[in-house]
One Martini backbone bead per residue (centre of mass of N, CA, C, O) as a GRO file, in nm:
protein
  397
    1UNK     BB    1  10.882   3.679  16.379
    2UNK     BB    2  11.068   3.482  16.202
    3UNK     BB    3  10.917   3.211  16.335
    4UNK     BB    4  10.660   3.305  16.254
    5UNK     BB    5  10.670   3.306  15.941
    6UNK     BB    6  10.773   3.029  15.889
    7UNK     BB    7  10.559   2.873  15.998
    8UNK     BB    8  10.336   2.953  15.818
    9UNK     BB    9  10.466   2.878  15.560
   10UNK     BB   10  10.457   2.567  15.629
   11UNK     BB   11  10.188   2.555  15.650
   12UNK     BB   12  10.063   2.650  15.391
   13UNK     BB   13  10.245   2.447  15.201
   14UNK     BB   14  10.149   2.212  15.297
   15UNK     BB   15   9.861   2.307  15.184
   16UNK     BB   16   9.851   2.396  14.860
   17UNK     BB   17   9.532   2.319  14.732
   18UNK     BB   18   9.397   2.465  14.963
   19UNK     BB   19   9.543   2.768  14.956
   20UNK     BB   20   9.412   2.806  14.647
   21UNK     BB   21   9.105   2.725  14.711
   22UNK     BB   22   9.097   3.000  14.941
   23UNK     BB   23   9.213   3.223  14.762
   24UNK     BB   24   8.986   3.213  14.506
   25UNK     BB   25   8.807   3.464  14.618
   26UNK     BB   26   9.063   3.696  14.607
   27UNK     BB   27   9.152   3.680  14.322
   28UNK     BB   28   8.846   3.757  14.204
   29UNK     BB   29   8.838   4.007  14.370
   30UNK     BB   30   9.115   4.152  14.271
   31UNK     BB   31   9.064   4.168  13.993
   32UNK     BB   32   8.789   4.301  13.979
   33UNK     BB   33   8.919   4.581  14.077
   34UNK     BB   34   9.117   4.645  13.902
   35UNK     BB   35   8.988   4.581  13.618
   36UNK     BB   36   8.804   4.794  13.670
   37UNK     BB   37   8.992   5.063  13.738
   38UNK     BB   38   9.112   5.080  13.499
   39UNK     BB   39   8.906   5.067  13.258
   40UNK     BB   40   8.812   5.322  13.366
   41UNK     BB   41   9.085   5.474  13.319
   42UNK     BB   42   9.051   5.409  12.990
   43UNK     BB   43   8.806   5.512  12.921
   44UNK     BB   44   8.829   5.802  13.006
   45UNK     BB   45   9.052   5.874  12.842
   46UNK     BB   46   8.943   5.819  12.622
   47UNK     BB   47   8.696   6.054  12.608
   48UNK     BB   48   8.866   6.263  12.641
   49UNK     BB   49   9.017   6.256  12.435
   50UNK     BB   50   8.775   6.285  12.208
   51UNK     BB   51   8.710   6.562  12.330
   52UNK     BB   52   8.942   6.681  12.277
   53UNK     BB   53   8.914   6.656  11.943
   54UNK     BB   54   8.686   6.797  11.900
   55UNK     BB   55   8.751   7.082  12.064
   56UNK     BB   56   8.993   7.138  11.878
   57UNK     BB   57   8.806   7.079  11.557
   58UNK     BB   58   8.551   7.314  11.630
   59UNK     BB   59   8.357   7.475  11.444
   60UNK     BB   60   8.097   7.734  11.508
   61UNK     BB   61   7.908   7.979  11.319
   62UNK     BB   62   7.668   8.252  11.431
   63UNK     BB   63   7.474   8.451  11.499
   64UNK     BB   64   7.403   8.671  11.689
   65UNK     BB   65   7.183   8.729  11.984
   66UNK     BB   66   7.235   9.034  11.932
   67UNK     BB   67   7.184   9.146  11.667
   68UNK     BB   68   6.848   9.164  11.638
   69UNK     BB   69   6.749   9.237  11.284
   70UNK     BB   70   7.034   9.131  11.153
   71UNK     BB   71   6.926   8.831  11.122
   72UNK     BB   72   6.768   8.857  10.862
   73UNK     BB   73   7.023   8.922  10.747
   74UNK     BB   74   7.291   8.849  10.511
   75UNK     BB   75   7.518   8.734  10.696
   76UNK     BB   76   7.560   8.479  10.553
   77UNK     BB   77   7.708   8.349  10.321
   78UNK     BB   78   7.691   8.102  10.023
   79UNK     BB   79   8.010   8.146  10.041
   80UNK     BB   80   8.136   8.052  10.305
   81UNK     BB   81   8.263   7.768  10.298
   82UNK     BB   82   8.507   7.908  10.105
   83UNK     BB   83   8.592   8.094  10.279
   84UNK     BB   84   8.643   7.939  10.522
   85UNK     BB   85   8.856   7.711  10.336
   86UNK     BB   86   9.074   7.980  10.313
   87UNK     BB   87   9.151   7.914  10.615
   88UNK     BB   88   9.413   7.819  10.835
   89UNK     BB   89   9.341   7.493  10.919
   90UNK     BB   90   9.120   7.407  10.748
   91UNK     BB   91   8.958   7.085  10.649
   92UNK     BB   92   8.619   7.157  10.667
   93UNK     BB   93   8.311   7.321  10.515
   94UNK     BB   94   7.977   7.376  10.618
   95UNK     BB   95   7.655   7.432  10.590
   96UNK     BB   96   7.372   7.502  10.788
   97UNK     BB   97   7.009   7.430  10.841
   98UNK     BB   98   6.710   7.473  10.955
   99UNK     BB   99   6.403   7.457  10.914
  100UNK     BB  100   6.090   7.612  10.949
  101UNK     BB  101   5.905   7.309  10.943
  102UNK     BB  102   5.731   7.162  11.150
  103UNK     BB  103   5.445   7.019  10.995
  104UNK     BB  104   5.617   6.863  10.770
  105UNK     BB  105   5.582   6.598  10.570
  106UNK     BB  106   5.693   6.267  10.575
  107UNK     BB  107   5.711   6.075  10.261
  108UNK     BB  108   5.723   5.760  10.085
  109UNK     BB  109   5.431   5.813   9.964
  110UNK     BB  110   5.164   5.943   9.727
  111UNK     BB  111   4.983   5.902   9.981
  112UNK     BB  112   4.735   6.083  10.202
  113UNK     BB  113   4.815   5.981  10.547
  114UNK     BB  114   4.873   6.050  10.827
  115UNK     BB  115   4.824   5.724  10.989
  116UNK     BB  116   5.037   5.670  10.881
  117UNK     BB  117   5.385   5.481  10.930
  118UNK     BB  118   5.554   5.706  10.691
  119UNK     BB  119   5.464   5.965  10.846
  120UNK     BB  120   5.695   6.221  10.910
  121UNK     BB  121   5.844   6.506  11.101
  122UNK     BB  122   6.145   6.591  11.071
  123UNK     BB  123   6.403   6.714  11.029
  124UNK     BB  124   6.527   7.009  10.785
  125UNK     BB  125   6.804   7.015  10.601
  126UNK     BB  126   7.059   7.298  10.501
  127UNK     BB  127   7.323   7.201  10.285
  128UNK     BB  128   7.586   7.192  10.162
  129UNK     BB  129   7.875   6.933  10.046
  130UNK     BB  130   8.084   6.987  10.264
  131UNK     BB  131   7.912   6.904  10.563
  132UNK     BB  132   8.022   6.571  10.557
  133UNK     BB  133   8.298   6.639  10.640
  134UNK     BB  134   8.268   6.809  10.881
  135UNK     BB  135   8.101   6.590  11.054
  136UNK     BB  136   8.153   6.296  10.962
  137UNK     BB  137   8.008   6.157  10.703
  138UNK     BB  138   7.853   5.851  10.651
  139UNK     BB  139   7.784   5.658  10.322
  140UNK     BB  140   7.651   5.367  10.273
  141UNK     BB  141   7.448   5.465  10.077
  142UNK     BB  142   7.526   5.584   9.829
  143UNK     BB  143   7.531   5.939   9.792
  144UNK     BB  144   7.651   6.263   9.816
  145UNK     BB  145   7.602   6.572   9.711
  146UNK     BB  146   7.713   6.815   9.464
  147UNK     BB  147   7.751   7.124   9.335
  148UNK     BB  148   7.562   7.059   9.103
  149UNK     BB  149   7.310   7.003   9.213
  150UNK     BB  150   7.297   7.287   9.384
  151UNK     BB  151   7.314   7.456   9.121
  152UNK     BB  152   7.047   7.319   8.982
  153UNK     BB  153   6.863   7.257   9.221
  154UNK     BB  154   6.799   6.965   9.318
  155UNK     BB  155   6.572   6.678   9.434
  156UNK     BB  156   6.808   6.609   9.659
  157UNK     BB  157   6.827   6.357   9.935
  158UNK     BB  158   6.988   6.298  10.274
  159UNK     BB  159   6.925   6.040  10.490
  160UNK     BB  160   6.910   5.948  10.802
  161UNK     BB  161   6.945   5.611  10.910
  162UNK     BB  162   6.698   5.621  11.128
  163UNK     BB  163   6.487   5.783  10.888
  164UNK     BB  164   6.502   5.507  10.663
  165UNK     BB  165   6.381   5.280  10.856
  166UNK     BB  166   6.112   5.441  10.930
  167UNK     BB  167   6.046   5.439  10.602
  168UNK     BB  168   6.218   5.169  10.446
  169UNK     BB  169   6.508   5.306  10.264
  170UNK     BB  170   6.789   5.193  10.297
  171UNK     BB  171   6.715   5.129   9.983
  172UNK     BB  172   6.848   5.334   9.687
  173UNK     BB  173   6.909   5.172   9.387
  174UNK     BB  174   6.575   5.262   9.285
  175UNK     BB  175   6.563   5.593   9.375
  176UNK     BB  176   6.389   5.681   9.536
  177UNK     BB  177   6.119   5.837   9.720
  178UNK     BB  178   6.045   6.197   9.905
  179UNK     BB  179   5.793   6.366  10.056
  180UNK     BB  180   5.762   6.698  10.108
  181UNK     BB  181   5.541   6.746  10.155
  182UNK     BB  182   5.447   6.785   9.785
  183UNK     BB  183   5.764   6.746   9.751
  184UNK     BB  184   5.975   6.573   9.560
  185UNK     BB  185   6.260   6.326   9.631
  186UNK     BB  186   6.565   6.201   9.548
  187UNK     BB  187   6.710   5.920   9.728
  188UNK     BB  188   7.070   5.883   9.706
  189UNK     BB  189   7.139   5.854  10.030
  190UNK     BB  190   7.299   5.706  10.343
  191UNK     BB  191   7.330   5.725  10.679
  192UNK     BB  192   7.547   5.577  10.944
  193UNK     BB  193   7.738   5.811  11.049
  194UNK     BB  194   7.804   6.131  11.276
  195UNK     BB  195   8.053   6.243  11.447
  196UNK     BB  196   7.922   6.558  11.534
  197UNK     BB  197   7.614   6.540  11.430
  198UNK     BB  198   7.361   6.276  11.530
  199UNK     BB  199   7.123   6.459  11.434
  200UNK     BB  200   7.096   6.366  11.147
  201UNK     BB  201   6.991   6.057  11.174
  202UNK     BB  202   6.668   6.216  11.165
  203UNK     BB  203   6.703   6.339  10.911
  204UNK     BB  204   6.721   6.601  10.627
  205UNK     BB  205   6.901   6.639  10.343
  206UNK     BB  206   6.965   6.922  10.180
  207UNK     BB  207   7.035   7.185   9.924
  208UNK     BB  208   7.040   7.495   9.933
  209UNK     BB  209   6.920   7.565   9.679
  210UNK     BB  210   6.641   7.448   9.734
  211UNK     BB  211   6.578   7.579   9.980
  212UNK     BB  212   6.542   7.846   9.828
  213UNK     BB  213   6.359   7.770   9.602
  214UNK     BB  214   6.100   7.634   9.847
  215UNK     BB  215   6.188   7.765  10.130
  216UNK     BB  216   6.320   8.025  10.158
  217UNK     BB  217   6.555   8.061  10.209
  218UNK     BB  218   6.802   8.332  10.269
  219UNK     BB  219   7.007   8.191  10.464
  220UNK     BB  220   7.240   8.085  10.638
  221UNK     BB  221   7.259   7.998  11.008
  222UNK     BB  222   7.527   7.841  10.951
  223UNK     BB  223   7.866   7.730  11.031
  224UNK     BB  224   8.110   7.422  10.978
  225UNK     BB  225   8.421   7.367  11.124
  226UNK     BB  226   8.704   7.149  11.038
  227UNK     BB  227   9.024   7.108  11.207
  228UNK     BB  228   9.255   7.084  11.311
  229UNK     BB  229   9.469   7.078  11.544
  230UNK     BB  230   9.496   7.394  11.731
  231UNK     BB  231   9.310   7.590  11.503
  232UNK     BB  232   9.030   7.675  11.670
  233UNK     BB  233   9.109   7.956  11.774
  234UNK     BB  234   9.199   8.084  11.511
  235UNK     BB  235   8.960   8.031  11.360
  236UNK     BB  236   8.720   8.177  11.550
  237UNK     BB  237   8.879   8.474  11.524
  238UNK     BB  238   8.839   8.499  11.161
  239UNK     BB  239   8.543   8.376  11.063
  240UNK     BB  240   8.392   8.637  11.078
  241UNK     BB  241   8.539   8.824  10.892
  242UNK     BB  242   8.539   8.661  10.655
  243UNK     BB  243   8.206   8.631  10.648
  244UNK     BB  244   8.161   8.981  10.755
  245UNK     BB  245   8.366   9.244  10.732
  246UNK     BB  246   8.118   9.441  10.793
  247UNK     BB  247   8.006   9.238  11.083
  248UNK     BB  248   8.169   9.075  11.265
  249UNK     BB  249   8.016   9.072  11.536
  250UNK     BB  250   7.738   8.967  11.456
  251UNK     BB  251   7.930   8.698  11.485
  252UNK     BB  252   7.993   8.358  11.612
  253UNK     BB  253   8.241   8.149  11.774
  254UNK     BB  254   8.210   7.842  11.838
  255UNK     BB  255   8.340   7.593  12.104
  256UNK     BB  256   8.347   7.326  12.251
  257UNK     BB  257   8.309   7.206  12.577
  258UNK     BB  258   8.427   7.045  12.817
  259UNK     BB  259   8.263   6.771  12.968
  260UNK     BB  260   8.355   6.703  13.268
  261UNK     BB  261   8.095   6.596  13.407
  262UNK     BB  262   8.049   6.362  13.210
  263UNK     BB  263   8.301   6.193  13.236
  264UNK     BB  264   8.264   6.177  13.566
  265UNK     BB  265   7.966   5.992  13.520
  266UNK     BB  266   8.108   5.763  13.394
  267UNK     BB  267   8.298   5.673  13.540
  268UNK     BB  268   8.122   5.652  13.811
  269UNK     BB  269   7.962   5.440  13.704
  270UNK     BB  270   8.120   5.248  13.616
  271UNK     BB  271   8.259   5.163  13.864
  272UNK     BB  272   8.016   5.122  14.092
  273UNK     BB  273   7.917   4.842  13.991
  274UNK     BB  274   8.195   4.671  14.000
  275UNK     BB  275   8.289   4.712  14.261
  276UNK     BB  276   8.005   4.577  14.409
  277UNK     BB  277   8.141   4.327  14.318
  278UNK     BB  278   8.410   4.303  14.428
  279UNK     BB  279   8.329   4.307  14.672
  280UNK     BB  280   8.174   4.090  14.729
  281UNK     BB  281   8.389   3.888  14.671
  282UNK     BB  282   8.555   3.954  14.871
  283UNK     BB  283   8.380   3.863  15.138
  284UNK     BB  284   8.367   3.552  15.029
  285UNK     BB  285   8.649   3.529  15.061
  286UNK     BB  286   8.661   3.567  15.351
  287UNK     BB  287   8.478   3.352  15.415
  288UNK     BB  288   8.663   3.133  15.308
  289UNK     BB  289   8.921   3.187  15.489
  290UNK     BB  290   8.746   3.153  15.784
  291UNK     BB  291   8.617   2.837  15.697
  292UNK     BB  292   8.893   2.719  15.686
  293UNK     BB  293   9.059   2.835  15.947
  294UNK     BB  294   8.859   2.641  16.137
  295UNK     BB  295   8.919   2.380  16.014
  296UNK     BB  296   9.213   2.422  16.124
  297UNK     BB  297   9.170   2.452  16.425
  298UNK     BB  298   9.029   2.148  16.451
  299UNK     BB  299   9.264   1.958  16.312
  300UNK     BB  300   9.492   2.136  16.532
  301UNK     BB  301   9.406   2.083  16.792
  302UNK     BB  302   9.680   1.912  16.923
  303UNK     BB  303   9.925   2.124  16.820
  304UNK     BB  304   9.834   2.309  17.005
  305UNK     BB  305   9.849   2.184  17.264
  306UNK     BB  306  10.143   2.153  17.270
  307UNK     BB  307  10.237   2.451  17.256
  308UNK     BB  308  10.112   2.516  17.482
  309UNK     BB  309  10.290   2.269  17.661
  310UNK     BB  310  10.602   2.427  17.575
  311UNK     BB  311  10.475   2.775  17.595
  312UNK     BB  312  10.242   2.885  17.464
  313UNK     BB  313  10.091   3.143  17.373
  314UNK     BB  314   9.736   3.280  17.282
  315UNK     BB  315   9.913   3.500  17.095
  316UNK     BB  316  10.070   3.326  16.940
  317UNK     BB  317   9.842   3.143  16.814
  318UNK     BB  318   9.687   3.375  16.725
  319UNK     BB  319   9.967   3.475  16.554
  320UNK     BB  320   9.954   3.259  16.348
  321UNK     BB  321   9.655   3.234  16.223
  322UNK     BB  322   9.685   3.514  16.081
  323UNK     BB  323   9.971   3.488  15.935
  324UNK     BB  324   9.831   3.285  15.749
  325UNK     BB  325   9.559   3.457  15.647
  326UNK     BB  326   9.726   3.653  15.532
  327UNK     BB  327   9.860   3.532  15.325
  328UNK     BB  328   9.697   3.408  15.167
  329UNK     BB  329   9.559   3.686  15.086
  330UNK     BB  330   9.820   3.774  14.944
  331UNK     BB  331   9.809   3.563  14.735
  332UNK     BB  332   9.561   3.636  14.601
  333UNK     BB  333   9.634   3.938  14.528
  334UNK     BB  334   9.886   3.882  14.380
  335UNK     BB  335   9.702   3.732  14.158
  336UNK     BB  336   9.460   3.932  14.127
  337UNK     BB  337   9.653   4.183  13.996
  338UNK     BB  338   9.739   4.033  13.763
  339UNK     BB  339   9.475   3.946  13.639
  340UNK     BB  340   9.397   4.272  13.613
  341UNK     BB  341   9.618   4.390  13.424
  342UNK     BB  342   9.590   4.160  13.196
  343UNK     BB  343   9.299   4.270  13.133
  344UNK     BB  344   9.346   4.523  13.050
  345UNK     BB  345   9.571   4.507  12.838
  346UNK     BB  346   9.412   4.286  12.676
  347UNK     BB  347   9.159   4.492  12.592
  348UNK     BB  348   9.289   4.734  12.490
  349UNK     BB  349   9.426   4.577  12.251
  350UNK     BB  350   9.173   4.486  12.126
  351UNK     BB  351   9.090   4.842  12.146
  352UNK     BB  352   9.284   5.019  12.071
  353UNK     BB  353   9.417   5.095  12.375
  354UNK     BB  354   9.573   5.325  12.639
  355UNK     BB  355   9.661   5.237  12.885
  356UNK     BB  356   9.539   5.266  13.220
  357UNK     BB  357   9.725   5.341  13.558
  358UNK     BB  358   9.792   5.335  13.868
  359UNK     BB  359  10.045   5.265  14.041
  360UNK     BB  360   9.897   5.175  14.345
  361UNK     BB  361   9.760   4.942  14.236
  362UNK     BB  362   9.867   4.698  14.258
  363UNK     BB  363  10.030   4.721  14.547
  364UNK     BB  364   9.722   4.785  14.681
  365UNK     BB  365   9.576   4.514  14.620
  366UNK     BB  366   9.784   4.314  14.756
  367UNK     BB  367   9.735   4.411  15.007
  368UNK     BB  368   9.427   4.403  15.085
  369UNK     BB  369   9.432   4.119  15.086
  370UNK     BB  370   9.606   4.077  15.326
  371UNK     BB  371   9.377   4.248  15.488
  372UNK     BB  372   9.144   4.042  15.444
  373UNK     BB  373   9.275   3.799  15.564
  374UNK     BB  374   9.300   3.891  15.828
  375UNK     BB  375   9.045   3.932  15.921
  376UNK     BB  376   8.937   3.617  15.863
  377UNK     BB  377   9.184   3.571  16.087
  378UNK     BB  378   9.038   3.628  16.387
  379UNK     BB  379   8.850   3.423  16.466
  380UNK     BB  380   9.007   3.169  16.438
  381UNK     BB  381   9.234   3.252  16.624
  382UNK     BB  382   9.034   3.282  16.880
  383UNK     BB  383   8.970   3.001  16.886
  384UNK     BB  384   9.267   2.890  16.953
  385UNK     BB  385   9.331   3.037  17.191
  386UNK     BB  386   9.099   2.897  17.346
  387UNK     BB  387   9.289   2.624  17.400
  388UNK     BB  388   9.344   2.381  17.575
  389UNK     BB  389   9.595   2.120  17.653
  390UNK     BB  390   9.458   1.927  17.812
  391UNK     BB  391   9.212   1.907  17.596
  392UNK     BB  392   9.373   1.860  17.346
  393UNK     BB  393   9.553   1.610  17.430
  394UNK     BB  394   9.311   1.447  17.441
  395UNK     BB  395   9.137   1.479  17.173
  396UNK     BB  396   9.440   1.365  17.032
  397UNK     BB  397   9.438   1.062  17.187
   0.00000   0.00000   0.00000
């Protein structure tokens, strides 16, 4: 076995060029399932971090489904949020409420034209000032309403940036003006992202006391809380009494749940795409050693014949050509590893993310290689091994 292996490195290494140009669809195969499957691992841990992040910071408070006719009453108070903010851990609260008044035209301008492009009929919330922070809501666009707007009451709304393309106000420098039904509101600024709660950027949200004094809101409809990290269980325990003294019951603190499924659909789609392109590549690879090594048959049937006329038999002939192309698959192998290991942490690096590899990828692709090369020199072998001497020995003279 070991002059059957140094034989086989002095064929390689005789022709370097050969070899390498041999291996290069092996190298592109195994790097890129390296680099899939890393990056599916870096990026899955990176989502569940993140979700992570939120489930450990987010509490939302509001009626329990059982309260029954309680619900009417004003269980959550208007001072919630301030309430909410005395409890330890607490990072930032504010109320939130959804109006019902789902036929409500919204247009950006004063004619009543229903079949308008500017007139749509968006959600309408009932915030704090609270919970822009709560939500971690960024204003790309002019400010945010603050306690004196509430207390005054004034017509002023923050846009989602969404629904502020479809007014065509994304521009609020002019002060502009949008009706909700009849009643006009001064657009002060204009949400760029929402990190908790994604479909504001399609609302109106409007300060709670206009909600009061124009829509009838009766008390805020939840409570959102943002803690620390740790803090959402303490939390979640303490804020129904906090806002409720008197029927703590009566409100219920939900905290998200793990998207365990979400997750595992992210991984597995990503996944699915690229194995199946690096499978393709792994393929063309062995295809590729298949047809250099049944040329390197051919040409060195001279070779073979000698060795045939020397005592050689069959079987080490097929397996001279064997251990050729499983080194070959090899060398490929273990460029593709290094090469997709390389890409895993330059991306990483690139977008401030955590590498994840499992430890067997490395060391388990690079032997694949040498599996694929196996594989690619089985009928290369049966051709040479197939050759008789005499008749080698003829067509090499």
């Amino acid at each position: 076995m070991r002059d059957l292996v140094e034989e086989a490195l002095a064929g390689v290494g005789a022709r370097v060029n050969r070899t390498v140009l041999t291996a290069l669809g092996v190298v592109v195969g195994i790097a890129a399932l390296v680099a899939t499957l890393g990056l599916a691992a870096t990026a899955s841990a990176r989502i569940v971090s993140h979700f992570d992040e939120l489930a450990a910071t987010s509490v939302t408070v509001l009626p329990s489904p059982d309260a029954g006719p309680q619900r009417a009453e004003n269980l959550i108070p208007w001072d919630a949020a301030e309430r909410a903010s005395r409890l330890t851990g607490v990072v930032a609260a504010g109320t939130m409420s959804t109006l019902d008044l789902p036929e409500t035209p919204v247009r950006a301008t004063t004619v009543v034209d229903p079949l308008a492009s500017d007139v749509v009929r968006p959600p309408l919330v009932a915030a704090s000032p609270g919970l822009f922070d709560a939500v971690q809501a960024r204003v790309a666009v002019g400010r945010a309403y603050d306690r004196g707007h509430e207390a005054r009451r004034d017509r002023v709304v923050v846009l989602g940036g969404r629904l502020a393309e479809r007014l065509h106000l994304a521009d609020v420098g002019q002060s502009p003006a949008v009706f909700v039904g009849d009643v006009p509101f001064s657009v002060i600024g204009v949400l760029v992202s929402v990190e908790r709660s994604p479909a504001l950027l399609d609302a109106v949200i409007m300060p709670d006391g206009v909600a009061h004094a124009r829509f009838r809101l009766a008390a805020p409809l939840s409570v959102v809380l943002r803690t620390r990290v740790g803090a959402a269980a303490v939390v979640a325990s303490q804020a129904p009494l906090a806002l409720a003294p008197q029927q703590p019951d009566a409100l219920i603190a939900q905290r998200p749940a793990e998207p365990n499924a979400t997750r595992a659909k992210v991984a597995a789609d990503t996944q699915a795409l690229f194995l199946a392109l690096a499978l393709v590549t792994l393929v063309i690879g062995a295809v590729g050693i298949a047809n250099t090594m049944l040329v390197s048959v051919l040409q060195r049937t001279g070779e073979i014949g000698l060795r045939r006329s020397l005592g050689g038999t069959r079987a080490s002939v097929a397996a001279l050509f064997m251990v050729e192309s499983a080194l070959v698959g090899l060398l490929g192998g273990v460029l593709g590893s290094s090469g997709g290991v390389l890409t895993v942490v330059g991306v990483s690096y690139v977008r401030e993310w955590t590498p994840v590899m499992q430890p067997w990828l490395a060391p388990g692709s690079a032997l694949l290689g040498a599996v694929v090369g196996l594989l690619a020199g089985i009928y290369p072998a049966w051709r040479a091994s197939r050759v008789e001497p005499i008749a080698a020995l003829r067509t090499d003279g």
